[in-house]
N, C-alpha and C positions, 0 to 999 in steps of 0.2 A: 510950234517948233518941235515940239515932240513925238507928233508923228509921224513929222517930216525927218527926222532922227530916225524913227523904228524904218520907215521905207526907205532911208538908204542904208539902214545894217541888214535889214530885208533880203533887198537887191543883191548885197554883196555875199551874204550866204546860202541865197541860191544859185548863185555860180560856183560857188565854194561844194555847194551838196552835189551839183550834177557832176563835177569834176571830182570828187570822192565816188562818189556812183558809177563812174566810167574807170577810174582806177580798180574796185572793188571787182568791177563786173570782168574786167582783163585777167585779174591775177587769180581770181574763180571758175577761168575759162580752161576745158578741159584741154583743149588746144597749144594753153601755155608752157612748156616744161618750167617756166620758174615756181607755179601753184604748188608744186610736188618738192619744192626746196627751203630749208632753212625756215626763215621767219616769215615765208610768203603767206601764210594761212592766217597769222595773228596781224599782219599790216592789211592785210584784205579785208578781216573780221572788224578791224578799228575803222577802215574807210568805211563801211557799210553802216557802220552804227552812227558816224559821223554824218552819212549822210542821210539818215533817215532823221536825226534829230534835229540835221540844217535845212531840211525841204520845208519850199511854203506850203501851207495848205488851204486850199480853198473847203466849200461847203460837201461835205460828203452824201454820200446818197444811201438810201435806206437797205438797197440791195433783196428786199426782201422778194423770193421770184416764188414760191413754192410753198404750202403745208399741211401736215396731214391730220385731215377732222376722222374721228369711224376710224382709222385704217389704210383711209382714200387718201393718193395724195393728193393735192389741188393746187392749181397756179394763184399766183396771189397778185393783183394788180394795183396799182396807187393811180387816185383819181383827186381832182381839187374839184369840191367840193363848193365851197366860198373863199373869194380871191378880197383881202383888205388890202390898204398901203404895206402895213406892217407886219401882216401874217395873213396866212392861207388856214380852212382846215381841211386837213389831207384824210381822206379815207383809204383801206386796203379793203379789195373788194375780193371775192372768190369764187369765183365763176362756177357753176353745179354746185356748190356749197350748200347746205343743209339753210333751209328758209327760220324765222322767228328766233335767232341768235339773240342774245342782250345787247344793246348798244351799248358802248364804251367809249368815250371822249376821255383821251390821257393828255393832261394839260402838261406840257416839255417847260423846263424853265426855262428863262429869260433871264441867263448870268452868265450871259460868255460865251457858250456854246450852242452848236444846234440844236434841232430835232432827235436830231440822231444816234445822239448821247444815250435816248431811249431807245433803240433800236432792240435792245435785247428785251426791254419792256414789253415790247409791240409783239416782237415773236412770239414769246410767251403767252400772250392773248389770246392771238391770233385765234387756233383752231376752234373755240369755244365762244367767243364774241365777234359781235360788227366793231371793228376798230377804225374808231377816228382820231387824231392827232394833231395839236398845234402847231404851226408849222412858221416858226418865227424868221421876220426878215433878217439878214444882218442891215443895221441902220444907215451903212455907210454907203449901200445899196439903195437908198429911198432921198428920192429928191429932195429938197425944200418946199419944194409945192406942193405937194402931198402933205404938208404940216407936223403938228407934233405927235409924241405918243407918250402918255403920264402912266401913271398905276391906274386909276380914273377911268383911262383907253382902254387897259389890260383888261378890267371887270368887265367893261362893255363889251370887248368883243368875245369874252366868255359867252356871256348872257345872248348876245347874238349867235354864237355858235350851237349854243345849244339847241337854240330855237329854228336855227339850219336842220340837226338832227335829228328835232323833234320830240315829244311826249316820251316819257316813259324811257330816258335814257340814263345811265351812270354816268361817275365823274372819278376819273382818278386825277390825283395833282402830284407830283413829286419835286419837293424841296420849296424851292423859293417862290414855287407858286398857288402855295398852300392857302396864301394870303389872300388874293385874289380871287381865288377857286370857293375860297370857305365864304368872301362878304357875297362872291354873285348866289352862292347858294341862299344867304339870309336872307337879301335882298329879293329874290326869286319867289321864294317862303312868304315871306311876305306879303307879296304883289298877288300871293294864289298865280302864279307864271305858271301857264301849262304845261312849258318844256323845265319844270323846276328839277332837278335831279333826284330818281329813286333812292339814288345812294352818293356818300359822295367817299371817297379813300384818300387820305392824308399820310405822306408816304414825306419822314426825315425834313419836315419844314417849321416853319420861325413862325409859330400861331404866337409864342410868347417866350420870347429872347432874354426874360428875365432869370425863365428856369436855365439850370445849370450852364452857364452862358459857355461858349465858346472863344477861341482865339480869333474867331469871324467876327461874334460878337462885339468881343473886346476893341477892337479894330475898328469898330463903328461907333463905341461909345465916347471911348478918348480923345476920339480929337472932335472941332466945335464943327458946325455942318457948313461955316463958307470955306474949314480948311479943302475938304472936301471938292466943295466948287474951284479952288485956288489953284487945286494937284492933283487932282487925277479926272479932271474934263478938258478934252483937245478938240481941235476942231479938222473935221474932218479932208484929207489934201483934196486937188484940183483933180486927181484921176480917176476920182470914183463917183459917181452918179449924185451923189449924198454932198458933196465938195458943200461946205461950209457950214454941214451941221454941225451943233453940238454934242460928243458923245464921250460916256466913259468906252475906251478901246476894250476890246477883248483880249489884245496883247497884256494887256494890265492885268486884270482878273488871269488871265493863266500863271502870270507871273508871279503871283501873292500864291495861288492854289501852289505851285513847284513850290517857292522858297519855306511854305505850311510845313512841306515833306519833303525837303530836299534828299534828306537821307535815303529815303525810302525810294525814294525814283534815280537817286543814283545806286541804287544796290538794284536795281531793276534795269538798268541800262550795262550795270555789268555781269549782271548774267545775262543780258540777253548776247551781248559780246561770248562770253564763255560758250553756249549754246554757237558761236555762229565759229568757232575756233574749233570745236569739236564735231562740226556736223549736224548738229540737230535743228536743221533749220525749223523743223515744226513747232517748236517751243520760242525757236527764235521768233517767227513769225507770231505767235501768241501775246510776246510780247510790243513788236511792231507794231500788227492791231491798233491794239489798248491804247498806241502813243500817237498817229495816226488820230485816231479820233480825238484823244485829249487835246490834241496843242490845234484840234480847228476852232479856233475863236470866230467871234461875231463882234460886233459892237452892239452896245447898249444905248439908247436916245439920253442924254443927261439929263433928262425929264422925269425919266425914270425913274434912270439911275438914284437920282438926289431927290426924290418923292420916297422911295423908299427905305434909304437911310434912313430919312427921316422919321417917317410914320410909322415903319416896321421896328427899326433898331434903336432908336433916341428917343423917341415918345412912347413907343408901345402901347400905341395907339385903341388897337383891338381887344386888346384884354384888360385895356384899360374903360372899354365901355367909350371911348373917345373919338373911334377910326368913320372916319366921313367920307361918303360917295357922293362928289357933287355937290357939297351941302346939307345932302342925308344923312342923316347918324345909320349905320348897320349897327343891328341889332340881336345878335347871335343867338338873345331865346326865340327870334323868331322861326325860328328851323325845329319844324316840327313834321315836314315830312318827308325830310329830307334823312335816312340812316347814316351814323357817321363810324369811320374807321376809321382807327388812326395808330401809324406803324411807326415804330424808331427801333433805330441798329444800337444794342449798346454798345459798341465802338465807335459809334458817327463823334466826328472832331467838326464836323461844321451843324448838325444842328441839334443842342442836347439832349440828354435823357428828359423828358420833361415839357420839351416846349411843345411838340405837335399833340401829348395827351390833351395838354389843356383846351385844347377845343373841345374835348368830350364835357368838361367843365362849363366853360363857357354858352353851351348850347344847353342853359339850363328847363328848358319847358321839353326837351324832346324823352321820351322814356327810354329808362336803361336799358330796357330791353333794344333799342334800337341805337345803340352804342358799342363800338369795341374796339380793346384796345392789343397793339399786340406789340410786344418786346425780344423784338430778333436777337438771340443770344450769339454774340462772337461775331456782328456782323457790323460793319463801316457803313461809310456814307452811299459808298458807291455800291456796297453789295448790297442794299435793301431795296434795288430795283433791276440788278443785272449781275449777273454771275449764277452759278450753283444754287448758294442759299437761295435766290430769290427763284429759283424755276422751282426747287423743290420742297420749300420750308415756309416760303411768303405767300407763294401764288396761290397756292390752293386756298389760303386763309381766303385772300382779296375773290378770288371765284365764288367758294361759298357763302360768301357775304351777300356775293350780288344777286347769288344763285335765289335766296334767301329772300329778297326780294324783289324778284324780278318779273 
């Protein structure tokens, strides 16, 4: 019933958005002598922001067409690479491009959103590395027949992707998939895996949820884990492919992310209104973007979803020496050739000061020397992978690192 709830308030606000959007577009039309009158610029400015916030949004696309290595510019192409039920890994390829680049696999998280979210990640790469990317399904998209997908799945098709890209490649993870990204590396380590990762970067994720916990945390602790099961997994309608899987929706997860900051995203929706009252649509549009990509959700498999509550956030499983693959224990000093880095934003509100150092901890046999850790001063969750800070203050950290041993 509840997602059959969100697909008819859906329905109803995408008529609602296109019919603001044709209002908006009329009374902005140089053609109209009413634009030039009274209050027509501020009812104009309200339909447009009304309906950029009421449009559905499907899976966005990476856009990335162009960039320049040397000086040169170069086109940039996206190719798949290896095709799973649940995920793709996407390469960006560069045609005349400079030969023997580092390989980079940037593992995207698996919380609601796409790929894409990294999109600013990947540019930044781009000109100095081979970029590869996980390229998650939305679940609601994936038959029944095609089966489940656990945390269990997530390690494995790590560890297969790597071994897609081959020997001697890096590993970034940002946020929630720091977890998966860090056991395939033990695991890897372990096994002497020849595509085991040079390097691996831990970038604002939940090694250990116990440090400085967050309001995400909190959220995950206090309530028992069938509430979980009871309230927030639906089962997917009859019009999408996926019709009667199990999933936590990604209309959910956006919805907890906005009420975290409601503040803040609504003094960002009223300037972006003020910007669209005065003309400056390029600001306006700055903000648009931003909102544009945020509110595209995915669904999550409830296999998951409720695997990693559990083992990430209520047991604390990995730092607790406890976290099992398949009946494996991983074993985090086994990474010993693997370099580790690991970034946090002192302003991140979803993953704390604290939790992604301790894997420098926990990977007790590997030498300091091949550890680092680095403390983004002034910077959020979201800017320790995209924005300013991170083109100019992060990147180069994460380059040198790989450069370092590459």
């Amino acid at each position: 019933m509840l997602y059959d709830a969100y697909e008819v308030q859906r329905s109803w606000l995408a008529g609602a958005s296109q019919l603001a959007g044709l209002g908006a577009s009329w009374l902005n039309s140089p053609s109209n002598p009413l634009r030039y009158q009274g209050m027509s610029p501020i009812v104009a400015a309200s339909l447009d922001v009304f309906a950029h916030a009421a449009a559905p949004r499907g899976k966005p696309n990476f856009d990335l067409f162009e960039t320049t290595v040397g000086g040169k510019l170069l086109p940039v192409h996206e190719e798949v690479v290896l095709r799973k039920p649940f995920g793709q890994l996407k390469r960006f390829t560069k045609p005349g491009g400079p030969a023997g680049q580092p390989k980079l696999l940037i593992v995207a998280p698996m919380s609601g959103h796409f790929a894409t979210l990294l999109r600013g990640t990947v540019e930044r790469m781009l000109p100095d590395h081979e970029v590869y990317i996980t390229d998650w399904r939305d679940a609601r998209q994936v038959p029944l027949s095609e089966g489940t997908f656990d945390l269990d799945d997530y390690v494995d098709y790590l560890i297969e992707f790597l071994a897609a890209i081959g020997p001697g490649a890096h590993m970034l993870a940002v946020c929630q998939p720091s977890v998966p990204a860090y056991a395939a590396a033990a695991l890897m380590n372990a096994d002497q895996h020849p595509a085991t990762p040079r390097t691996l970067t831990l970038m604002g994720g939940p090694i250990d949820t116990r440090e400085a916990p967050t309001a995400v945390n909190t959220l995950a602790t206090k309530r028992p884990h069938a509430w979980f099961q009871q309230n927030v997994i639906a089962t997917v309608p009859g019009i999408y492919p996926g019709a009667g899987r199990k999933v936590y929706p990604g209309f959910l997860q956006l919805a907890g992310f906005m009420t975290m900051n409601l503040g803040s995203h609504l003094v960002s929706h009223w300037e972006m209104f003020k910007h669209l009252v005065t003309g400056d649509e390029e600001s306006a549009d700055a903000t648009g973007d931003f909102y544009a990509e945020y509110r595209s959700v995915c669904d999550m498999t409830a296999e998951f979803y409720l695997q990693t509550i559990d083992v990430v956030f209520q047991q604390h499983a990995l730092p607790r020496g406890e976290y099992e693959h398949r009946g494996r224990l991983v074993d985090p000093s086994a990474i010993t050739r693997t370099a580790l880095l690991a970034i946090e934003g002192e302003r991140d509100d979803i993953s704390g000061v604290g939790q992604t150092k301790a894997a420098l901890t926990l990977a007790s046999k590997l030498p300091a020397a091949e550890k680092k850790y680095l403390l983004a001063k002034d910077v959020g969750h979201y800017g320790i992978f995209n924005g300013r800070k991170w083109r100019e203050r992060i990147a180069p950290v994460v380059e040198n690192w790989i450069d370092a041993h590459n």
